[in-house]
C-alpha beads as a LAMMPS data file, in Angstrom:
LAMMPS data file: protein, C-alpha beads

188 atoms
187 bonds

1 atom types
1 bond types

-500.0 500.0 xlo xhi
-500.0 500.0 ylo yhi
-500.0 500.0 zlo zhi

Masses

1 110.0

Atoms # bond

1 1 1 -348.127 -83.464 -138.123
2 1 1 -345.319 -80.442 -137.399
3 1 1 -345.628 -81.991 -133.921
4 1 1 -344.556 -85.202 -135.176
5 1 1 -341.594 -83.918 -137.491
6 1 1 -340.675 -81.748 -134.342
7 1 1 -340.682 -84.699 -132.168
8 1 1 -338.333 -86.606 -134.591
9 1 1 -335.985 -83.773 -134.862
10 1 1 -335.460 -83.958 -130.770
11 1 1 -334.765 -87.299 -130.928
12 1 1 -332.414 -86.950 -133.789
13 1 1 -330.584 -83.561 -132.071
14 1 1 -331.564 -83.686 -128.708
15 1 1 -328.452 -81.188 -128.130
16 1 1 -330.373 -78.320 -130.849
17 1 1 -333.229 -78.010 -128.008
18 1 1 -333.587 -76.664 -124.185
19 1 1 -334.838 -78.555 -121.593
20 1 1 -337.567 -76.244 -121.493
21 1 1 -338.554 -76.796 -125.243
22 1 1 -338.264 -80.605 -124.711
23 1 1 -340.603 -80.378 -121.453
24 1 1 -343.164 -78.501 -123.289
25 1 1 -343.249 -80.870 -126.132
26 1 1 -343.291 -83.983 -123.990
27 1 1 -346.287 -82.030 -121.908
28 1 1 -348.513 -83.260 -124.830
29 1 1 -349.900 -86.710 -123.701
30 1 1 -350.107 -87.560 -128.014
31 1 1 -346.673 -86.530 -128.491
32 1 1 -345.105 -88.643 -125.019
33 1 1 -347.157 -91.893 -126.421
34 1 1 -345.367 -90.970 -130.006
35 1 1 -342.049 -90.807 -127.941
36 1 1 -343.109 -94.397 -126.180
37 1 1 -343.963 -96.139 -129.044
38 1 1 -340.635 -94.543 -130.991
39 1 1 -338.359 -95.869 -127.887
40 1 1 -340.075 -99.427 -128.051
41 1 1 -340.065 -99.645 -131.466
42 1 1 -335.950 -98.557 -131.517
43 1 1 -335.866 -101.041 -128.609
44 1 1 -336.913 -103.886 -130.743
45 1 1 -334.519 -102.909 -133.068
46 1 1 -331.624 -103.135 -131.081
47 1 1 -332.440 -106.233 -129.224
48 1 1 -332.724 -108.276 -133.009
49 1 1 -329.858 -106.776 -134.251
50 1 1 -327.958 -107.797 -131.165
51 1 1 -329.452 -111.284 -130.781
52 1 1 -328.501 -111.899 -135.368
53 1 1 -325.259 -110.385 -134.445
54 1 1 -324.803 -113.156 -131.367
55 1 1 -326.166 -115.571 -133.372
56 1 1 -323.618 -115.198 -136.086
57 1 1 -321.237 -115.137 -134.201
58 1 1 -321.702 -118.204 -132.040
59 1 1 -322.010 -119.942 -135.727
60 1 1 -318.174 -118.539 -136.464
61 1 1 -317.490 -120.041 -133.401
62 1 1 -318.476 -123.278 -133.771
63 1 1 -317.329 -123.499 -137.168
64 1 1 -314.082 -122.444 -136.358
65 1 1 -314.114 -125.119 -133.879
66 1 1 -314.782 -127.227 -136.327
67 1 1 -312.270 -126.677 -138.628
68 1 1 -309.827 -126.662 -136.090
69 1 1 -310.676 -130.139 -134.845
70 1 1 -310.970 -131.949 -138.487
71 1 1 -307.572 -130.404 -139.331
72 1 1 -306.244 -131.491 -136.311
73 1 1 -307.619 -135.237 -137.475
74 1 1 -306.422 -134.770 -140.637
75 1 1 -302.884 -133.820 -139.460
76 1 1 -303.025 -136.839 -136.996
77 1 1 -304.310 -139.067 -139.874
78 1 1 -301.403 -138.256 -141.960
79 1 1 -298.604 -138.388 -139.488
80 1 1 -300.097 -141.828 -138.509
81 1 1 -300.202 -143.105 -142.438
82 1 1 -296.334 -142.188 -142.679
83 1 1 -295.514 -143.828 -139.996
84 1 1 -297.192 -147.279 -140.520
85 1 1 -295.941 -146.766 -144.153
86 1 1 -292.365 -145.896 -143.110
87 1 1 -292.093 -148.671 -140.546
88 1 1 -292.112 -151.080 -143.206
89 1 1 -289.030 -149.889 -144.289
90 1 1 -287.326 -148.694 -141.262
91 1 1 -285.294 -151.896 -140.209
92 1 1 -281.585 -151.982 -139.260
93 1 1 -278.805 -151.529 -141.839
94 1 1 -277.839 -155.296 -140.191
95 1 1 -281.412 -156.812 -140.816
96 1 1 -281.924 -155.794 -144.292
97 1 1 -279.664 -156.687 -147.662
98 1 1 -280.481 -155.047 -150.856
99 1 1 -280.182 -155.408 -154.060
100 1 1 -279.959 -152.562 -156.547
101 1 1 -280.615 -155.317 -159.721
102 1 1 -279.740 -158.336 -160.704
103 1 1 -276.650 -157.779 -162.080
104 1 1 -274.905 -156.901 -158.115
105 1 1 -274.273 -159.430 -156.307
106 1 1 -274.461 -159.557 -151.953
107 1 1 -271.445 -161.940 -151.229
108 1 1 -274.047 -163.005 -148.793
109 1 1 -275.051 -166.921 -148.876
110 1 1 -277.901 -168.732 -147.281
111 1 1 -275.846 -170.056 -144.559
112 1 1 -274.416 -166.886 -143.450
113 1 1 -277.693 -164.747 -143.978
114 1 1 -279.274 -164.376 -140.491
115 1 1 -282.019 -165.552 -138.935
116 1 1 -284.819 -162.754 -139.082
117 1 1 -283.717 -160.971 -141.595
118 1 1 -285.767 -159.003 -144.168
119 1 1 -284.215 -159.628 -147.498
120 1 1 -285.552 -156.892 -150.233
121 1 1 -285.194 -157.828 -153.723
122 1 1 -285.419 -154.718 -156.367
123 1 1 -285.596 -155.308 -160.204
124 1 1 -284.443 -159.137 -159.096
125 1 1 -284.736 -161.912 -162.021
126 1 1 -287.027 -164.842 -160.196
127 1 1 -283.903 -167.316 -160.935
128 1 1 -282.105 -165.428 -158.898
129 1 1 -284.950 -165.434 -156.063
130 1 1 -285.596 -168.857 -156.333
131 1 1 -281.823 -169.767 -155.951
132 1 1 -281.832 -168.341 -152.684
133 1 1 -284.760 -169.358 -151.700
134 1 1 -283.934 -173.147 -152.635
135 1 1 -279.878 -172.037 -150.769
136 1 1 -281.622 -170.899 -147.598
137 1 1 -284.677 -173.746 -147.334
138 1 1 -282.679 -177.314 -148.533
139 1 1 -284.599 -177.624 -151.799
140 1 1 -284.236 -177.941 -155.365
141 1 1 -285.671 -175.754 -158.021
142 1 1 -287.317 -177.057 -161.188
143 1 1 -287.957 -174.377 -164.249
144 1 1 -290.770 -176.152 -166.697
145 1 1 -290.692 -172.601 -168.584
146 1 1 -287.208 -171.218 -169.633
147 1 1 -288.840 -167.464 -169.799
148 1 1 -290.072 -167.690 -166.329
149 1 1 -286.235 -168.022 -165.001
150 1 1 -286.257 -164.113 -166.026
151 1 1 -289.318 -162.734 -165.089
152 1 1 -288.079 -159.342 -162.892
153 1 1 -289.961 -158.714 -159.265
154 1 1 -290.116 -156.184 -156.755
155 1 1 -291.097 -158.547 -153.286
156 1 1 -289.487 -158.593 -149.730
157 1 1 -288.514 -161.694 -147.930
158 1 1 -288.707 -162.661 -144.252
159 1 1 -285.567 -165.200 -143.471
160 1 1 -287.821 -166.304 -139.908
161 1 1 -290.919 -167.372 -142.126
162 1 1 -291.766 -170.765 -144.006
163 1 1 -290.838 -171.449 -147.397
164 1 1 -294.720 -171.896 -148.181
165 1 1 -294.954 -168.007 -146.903
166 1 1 -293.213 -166.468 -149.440
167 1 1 -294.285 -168.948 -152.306
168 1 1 -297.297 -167.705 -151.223
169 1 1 -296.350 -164.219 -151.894
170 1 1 -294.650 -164.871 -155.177
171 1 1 -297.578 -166.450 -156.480
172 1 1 -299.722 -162.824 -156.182
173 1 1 -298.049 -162.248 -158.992
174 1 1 -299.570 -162.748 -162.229
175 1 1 -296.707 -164.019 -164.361
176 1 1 -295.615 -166.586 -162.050
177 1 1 -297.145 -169.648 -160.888
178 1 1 -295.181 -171.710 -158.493
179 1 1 -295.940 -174.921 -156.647
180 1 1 -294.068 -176.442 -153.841
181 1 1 -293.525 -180.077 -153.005
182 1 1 -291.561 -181.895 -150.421
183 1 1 -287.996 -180.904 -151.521
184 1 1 -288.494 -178.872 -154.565
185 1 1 -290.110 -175.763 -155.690
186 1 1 -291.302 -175.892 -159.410
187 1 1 -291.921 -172.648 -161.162
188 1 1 -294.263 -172.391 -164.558

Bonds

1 1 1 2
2 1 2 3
3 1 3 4
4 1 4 5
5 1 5 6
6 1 6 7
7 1 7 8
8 1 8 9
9 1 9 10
10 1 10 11
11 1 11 12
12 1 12 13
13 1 13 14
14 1 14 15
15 1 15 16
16 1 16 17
17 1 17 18
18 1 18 19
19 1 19 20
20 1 20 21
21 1 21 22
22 1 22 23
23 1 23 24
24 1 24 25
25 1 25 26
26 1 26 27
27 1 27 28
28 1 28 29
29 1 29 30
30 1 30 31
31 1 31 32
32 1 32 33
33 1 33 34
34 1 34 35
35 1 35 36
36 1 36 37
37 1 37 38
38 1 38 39
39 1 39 40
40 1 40 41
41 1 41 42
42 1 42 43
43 1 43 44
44 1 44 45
45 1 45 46
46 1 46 47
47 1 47 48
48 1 48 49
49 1 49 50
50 1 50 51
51 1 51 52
52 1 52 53
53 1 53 54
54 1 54 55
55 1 55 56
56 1 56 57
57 1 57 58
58 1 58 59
59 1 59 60
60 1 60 61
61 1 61 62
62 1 62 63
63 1 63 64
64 1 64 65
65 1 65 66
66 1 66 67
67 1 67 68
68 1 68 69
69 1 69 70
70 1 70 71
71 1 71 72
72 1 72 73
73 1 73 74
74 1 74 75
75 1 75 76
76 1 76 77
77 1 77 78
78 1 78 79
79 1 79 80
80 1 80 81
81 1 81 82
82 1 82 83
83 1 83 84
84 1 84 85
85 1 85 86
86 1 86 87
87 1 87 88
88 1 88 89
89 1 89 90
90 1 90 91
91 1 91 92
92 1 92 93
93 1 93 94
94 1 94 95
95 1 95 96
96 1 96 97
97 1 97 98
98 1 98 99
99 1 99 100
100 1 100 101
101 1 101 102
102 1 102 103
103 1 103 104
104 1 104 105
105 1 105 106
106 1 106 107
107 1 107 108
108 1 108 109
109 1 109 110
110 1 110 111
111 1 111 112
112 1 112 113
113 1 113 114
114 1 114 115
115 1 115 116
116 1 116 117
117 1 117 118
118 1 118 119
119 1 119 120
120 1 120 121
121 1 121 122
122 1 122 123
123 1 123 124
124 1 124 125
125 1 125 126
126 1 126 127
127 1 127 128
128 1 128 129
129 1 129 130
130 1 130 131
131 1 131 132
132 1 132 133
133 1 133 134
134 1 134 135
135 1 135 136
136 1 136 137
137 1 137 138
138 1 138 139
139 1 139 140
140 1 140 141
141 1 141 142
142 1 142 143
143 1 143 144
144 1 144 145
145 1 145 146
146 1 146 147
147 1 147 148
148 1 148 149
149 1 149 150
150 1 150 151
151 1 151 152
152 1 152 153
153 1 153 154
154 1 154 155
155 1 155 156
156 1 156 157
157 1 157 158
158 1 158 159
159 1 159 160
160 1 160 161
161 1 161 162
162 1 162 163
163 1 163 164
164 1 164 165
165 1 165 166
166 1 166 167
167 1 167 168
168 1 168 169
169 1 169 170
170 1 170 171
171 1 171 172
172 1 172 173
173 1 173 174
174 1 174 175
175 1 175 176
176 1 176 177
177 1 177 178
178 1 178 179
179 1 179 180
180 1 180 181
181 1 181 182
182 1 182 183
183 1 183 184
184 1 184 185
185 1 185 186
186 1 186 187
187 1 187 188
């Protein structure tokens, strides 16, 4: 056994012994298969430390990759969602006429409005919609509720479609029902 404790103190402190003293304990075929068995067994040890070290870090790797590529996606997702939602909006100061409420008024009249224009109405009374509508399209309006004339919408309208179109679109509204015939447009 003070073989064995011996042996582990050369290993420990090889520099503490001579290479005569290390020679004369390795002589000893017991204490050389001790030594074997205490290299394999450190050997081991090593060689799975090394390979959960690798390990993890392959993992980190990956999962940085990851990350990197899902916040790319998200960054790409988001840029792409302003843009689609800011193209809406982006048209030229000469396509688009606004109005603040319904108390401005544009100066601008069906006839002179031009063709493919987006006209944005904000805070509008639907008398007020309607009587362009009915300027721009040759038709008559007919009110068959007096409190519909000030119902107040937010919609755009697009001077190059039909009539129907944008009837269409008013109607998504829930306070307003409005029906079109051949030369009139009847709101309820």
């Amino acid at each position: 056994m003070k073989d064995i404790e011996e042996l582990l103190r050369m290993t420990e402190r090889p520099q503490d012994y001579t290479d005569e003293e290390i020679e004369q304990l390795m002589d000893d075929p017991d204490m050389r298969a001790y030594y074997e068995l205490m290299v394999s067994a450190e050997a081991g040890f090593a060689q799975r430390k090394a390979r959960r070290t690798k390990g993890m870090t392959i993992w980190k790797i990956a999962a940085m990759f990851v990350g990197i590529i899902l916040l790319t996606g998200f960054s790409f997702a988001a840029i792409r969602m302003m843009q689609s939602n800011s193209g809406e909006d982006l048209k030229s100061p000469d396509q688009e006429v606004r109005i603040a409420n319904s108390h401005q008024q544009t100066g601008v009249t069906a006839e002179e409005m031009p063709q493919d224009s987006i006209r944005t109405f904000e805070n509008v009374e639907l008398q007020q919609i309607l009587s362009e509508l009915a300027g721009y399209y040759h038709v008559g309006v007919d009110y068959r509720n007096e409190q519909t004339r000030h119902i107040r919408l937010y919609t755009k309208w697009d001077t190059s479609a039909p009539l129907s179109e944008m009837i269409e679109r008013l109607n998504n509204f829930e306070k307003v029902s409005i029906h079109l015939t051949s030369n009139q447009i009847i709101a309820e």
